[in-house]
PASEBA-1860 file (N, C-alpha, C; in nm, 3 decimals):
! residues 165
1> XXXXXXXX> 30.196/4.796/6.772/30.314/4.812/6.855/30.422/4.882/6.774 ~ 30.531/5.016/6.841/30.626/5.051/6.784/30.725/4.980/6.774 ~ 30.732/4.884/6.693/30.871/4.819/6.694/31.009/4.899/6.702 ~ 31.004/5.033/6.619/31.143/5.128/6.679/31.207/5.156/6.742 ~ 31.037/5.227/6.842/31.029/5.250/6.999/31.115/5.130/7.061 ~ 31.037/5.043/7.065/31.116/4.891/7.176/31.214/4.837/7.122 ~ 31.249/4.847/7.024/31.409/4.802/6.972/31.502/4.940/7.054 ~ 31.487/5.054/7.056/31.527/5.136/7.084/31.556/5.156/7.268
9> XXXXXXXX> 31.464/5.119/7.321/31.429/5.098/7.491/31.543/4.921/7.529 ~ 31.440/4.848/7.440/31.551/4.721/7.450/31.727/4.755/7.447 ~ 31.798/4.859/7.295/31.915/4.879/7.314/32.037/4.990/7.389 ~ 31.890/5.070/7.476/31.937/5.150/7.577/32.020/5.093/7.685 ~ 31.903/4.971/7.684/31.901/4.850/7.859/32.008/4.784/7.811 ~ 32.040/4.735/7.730/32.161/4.637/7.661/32.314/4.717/7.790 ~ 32.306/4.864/7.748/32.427/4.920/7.792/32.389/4.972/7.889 ~ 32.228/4.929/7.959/32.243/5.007/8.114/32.224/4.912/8.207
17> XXXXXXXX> 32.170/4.773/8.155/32.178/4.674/8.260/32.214/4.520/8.196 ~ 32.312/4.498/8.269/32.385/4.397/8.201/32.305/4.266/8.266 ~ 32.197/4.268/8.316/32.154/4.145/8.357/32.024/4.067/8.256 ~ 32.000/4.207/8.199/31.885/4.185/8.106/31.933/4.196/7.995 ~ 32.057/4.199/7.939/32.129/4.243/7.836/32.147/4.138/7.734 ~ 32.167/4.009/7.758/32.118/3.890/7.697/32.023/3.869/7.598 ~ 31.953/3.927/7.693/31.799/3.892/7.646/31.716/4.043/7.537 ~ 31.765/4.108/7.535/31.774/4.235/7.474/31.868/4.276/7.381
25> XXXXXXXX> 31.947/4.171/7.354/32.029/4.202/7.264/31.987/4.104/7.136 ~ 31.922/3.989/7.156/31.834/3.891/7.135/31.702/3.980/7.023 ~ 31.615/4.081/7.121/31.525/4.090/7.053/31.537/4.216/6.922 ~ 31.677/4.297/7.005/31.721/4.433/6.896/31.764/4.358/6.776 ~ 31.792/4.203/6.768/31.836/4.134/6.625/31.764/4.108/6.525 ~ 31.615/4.024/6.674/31.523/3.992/6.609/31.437/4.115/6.511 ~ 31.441/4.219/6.549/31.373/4.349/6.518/31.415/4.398/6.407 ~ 31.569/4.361/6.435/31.654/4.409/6.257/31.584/4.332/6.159
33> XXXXXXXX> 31.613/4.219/6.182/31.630/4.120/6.088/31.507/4.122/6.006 ~ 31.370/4.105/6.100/31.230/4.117/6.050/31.236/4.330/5.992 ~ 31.293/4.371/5.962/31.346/4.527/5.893/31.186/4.565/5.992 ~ 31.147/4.604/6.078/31.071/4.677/6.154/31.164/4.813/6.229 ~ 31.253/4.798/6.233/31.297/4.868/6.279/31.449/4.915/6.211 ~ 31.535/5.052/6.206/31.643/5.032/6.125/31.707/5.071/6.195 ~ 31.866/5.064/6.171/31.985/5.110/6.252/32.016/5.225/6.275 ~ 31.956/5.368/6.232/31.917/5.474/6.244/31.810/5.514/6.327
41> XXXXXXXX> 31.723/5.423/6.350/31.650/5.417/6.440/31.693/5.391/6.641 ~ 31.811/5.325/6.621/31.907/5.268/6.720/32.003/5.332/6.712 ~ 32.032/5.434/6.592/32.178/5.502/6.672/32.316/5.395/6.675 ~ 32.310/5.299/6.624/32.402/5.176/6.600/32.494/5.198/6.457 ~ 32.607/5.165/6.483/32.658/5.148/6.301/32.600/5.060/6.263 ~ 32.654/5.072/6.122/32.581/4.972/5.996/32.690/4.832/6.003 ~ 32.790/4.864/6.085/32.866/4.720/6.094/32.847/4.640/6.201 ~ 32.745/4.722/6.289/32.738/4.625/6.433/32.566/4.553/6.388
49> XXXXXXXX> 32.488/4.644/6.341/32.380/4.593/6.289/32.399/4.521/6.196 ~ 32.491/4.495/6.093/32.504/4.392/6.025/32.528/4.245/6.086 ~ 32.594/4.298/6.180/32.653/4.169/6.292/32.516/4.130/6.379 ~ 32.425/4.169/6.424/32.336/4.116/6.515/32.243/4.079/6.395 ~ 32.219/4.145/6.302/32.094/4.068/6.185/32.191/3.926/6.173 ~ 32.326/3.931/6.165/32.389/3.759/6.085/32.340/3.678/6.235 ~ 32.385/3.729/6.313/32.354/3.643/6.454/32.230/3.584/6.443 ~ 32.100/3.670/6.421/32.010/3.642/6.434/31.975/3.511/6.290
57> XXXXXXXX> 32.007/3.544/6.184/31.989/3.444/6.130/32.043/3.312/6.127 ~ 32.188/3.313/6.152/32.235/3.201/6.214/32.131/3.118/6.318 ~ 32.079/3.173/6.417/31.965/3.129/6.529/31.843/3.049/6.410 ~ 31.796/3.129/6.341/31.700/3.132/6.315/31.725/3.000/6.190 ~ 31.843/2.991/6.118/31.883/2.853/6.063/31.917/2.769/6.124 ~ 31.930/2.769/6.247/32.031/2.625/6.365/31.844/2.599/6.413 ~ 31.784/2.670/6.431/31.612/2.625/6.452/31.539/2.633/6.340 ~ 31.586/2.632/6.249/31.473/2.569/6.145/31.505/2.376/6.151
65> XXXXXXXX> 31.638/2.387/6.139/31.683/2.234/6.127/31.685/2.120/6.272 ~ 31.696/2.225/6.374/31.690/2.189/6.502/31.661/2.208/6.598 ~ 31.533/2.243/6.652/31.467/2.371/6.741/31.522/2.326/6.870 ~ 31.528/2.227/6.921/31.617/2.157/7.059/31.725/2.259/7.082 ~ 31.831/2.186/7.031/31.965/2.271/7.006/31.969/2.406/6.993 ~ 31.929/2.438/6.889/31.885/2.624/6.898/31.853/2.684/7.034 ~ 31.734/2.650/7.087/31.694/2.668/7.273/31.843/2.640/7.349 ~ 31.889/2.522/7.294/32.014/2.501/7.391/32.116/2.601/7.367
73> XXXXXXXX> 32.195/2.663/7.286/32.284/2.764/7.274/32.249/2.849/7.235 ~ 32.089/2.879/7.269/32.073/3.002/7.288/32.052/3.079/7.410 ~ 32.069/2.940/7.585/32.052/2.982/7.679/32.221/2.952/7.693 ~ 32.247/2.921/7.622/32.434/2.868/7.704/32.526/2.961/7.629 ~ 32.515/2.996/7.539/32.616/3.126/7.462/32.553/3.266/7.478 ~ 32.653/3.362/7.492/32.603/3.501/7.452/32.567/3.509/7.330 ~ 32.515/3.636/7.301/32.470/3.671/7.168/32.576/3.708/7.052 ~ 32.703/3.723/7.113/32.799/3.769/7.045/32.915/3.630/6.953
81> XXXXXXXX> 32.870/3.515/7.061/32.909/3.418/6.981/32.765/3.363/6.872 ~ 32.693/3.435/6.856/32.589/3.417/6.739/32.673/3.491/6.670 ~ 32.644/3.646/6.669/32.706/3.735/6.586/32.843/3.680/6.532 ~ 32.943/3.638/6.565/33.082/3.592/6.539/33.052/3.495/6.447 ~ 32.962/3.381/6.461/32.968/3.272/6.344/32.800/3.304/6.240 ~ 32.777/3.405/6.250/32.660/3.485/6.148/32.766/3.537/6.053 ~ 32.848/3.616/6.111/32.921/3.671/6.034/32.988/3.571/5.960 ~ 33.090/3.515/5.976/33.178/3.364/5.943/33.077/3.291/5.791
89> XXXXXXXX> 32.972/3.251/5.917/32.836/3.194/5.807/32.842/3.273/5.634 ~ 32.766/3.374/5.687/32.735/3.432/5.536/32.862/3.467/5.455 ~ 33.011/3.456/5.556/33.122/3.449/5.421/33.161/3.371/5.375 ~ 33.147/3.207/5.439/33.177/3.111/5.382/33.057/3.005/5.370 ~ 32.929/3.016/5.397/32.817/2.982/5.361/32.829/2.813/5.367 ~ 32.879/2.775/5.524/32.875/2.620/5.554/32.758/2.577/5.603 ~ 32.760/2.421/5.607/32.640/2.383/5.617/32.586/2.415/5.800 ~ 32.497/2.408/5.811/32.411/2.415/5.943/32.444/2.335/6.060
97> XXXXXXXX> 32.493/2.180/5.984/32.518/2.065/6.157/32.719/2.171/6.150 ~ 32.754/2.204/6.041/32.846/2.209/6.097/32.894/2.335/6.210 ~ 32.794/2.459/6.159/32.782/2.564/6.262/32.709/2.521/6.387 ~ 32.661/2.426/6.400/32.624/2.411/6.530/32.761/2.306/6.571 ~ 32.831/2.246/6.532/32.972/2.181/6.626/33.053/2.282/6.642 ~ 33.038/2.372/6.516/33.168/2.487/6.584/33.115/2.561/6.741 ~ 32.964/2.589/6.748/32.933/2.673/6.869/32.926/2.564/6.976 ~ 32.899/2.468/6.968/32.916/2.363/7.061/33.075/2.305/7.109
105> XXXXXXXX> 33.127/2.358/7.017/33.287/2.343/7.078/33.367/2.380/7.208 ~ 33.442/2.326/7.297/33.462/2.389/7.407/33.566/2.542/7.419 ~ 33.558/2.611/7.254/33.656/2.687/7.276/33.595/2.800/7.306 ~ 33.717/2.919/7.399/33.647/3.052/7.361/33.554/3.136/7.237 ~ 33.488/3.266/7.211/33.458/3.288/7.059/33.529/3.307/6.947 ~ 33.658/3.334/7.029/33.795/3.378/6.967/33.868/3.262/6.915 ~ 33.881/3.171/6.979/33.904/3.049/6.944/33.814/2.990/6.858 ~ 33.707/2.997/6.837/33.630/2.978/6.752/33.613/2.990/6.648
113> XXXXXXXX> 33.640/3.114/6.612/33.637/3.243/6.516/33.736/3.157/6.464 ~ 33.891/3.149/6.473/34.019/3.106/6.450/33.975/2.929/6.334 ~ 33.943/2.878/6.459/33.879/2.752/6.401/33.802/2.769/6.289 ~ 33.695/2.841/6.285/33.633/2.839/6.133/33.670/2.900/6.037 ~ 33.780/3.019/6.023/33.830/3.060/5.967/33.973/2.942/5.882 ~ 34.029/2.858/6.004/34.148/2.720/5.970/34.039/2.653/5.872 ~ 33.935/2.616/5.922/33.822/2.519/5.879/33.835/2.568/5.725 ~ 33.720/2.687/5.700/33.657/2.715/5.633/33.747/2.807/5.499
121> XXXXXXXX> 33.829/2.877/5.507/33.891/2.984/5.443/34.012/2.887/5.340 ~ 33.962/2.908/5.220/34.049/2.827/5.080/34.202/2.840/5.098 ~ 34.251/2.979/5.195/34.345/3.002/5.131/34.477/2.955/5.265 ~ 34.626/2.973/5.238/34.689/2.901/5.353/34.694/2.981/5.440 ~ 34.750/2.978/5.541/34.744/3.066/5.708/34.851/3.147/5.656 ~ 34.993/3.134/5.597/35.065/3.233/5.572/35.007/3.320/5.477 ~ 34.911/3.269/5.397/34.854/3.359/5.296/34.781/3.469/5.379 ~ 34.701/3.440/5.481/34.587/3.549/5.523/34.683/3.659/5.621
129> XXXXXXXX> 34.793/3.573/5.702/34.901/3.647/5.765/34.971/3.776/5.682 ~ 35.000/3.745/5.581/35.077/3.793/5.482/34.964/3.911/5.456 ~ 34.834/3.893/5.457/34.764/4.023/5.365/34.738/4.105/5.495 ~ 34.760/4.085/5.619/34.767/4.173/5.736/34.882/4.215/5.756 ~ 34.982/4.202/5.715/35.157/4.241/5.711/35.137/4.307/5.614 ~ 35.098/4.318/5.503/35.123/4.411/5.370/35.021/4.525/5.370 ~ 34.895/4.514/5.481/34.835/4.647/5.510/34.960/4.707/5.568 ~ 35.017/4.661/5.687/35.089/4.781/5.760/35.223/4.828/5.687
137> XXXXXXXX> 35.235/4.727/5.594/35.339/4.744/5.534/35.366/4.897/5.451 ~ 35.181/4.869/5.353/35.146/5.011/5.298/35.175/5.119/5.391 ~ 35.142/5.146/5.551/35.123/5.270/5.584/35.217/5.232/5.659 ~ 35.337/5.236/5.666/35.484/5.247/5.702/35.543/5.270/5.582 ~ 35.519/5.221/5.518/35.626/5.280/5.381/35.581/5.401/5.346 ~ 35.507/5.457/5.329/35.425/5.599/5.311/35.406/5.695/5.428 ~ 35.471/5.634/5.582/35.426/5.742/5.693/35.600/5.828/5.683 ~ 35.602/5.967/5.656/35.693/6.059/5.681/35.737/6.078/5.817
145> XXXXXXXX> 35.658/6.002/5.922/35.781/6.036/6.045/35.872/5.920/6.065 ~ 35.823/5.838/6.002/35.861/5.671/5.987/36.068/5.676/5.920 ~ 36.145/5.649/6.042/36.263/5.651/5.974/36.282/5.588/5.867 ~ 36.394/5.642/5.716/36.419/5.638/5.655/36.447/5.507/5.586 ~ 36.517/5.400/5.686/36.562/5.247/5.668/36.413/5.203/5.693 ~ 36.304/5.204/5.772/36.264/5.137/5.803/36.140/5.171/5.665 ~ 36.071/5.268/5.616/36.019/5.277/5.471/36.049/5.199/5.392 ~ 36.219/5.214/5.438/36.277/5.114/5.308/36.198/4.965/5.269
153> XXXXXXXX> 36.253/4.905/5.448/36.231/4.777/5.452/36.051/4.765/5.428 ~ 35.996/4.834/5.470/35.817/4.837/5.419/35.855/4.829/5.262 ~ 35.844/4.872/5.206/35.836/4.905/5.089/35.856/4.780/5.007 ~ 35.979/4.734/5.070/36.039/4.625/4.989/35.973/4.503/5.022 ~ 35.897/4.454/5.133/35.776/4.432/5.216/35.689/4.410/5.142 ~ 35.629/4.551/5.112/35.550/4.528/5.028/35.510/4.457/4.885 ~ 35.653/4.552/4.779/35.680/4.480/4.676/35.629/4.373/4.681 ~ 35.719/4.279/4.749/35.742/4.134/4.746/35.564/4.070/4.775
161> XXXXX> 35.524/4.131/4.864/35.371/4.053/4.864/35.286/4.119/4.725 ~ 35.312/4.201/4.700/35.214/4.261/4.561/35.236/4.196/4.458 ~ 35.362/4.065/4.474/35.365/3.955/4.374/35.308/3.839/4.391 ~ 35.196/3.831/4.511/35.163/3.708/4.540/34.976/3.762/4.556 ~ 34.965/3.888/4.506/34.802/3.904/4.509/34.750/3.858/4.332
END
């Protein structure tokens, strides 16, 4: 069998029929993950294929430890709340019962995401706030159409967080 081929047919259908799209988004992971097939092969970036291989292993660790459960949110969640705590997973590398309470939680993925990030991430909420303020900070203080006062105040913006990296 071409695994390429049908990873490739599977991620056509993903974006031409949303009823089978579930279930096809499912096997284009499974296909990564087992490397039969590559993301060049799919025409996919290397950041969205990174995201459906974490999904898929997330699955594939919530059913090694619990094959019940696994079947269960894997017919009750999309694939994208896999992908969201695959990703999460391999950056903060928590244990297994606890990725299955976060997906079992009644929140959106977004809400989710939020939660394991409060959960999981060493550092304080003004801290992670602060390193998304001092990106824009950089490209306002450096944009030339950007009025004159307002560079300023970037700048000085900035400073001040480049004492707390």
């Amino acid at each position: 069998m071409n695994w390429s081929q049908t990873a490739i047919n599977a991620w056509t259908n993903v974006q031409d029929d949303m009823y089978h799209a579930r279930r096809n988004e499912w096997l284009v992971a499974m296909i990564l993950a087992k490397k039969t097939a590559t993301w060049r092969d799919l025409a996919i970036e290397q950041d969205l294929r990174d995201k459906l291989v974490a999904g898929w292993v997330i699955y594939t660790a919530i059913r090694a430890q619990d094959a019940r459960t696994a079947r269960f949110l894997r017919r009750q969640y999309g694939y994208r709340r896999f992908m969201e705590m695959g990703r999460l997973w391999t950056r903060w590398e928590f244990t297994v019962d606890d990725a299955i309470d976060h997906m079992q939680s009644d929140l959106s993925t977004r809400a989710m995401v939020m939660q394991i990030i409060d959960a999981h991430d060493p550092r304080p909420e003004w801290r992670r706030k602060a390193e998304g303020i001092y990106k824009w900070a950089v490209v306002i203080s450096s944009s030339f159409d950007a009025p004159e006062d307002v560079r300023k105040w970037a700048a000085e913006g900035r400073r001040l967080m480049e004492r707390y990296q």
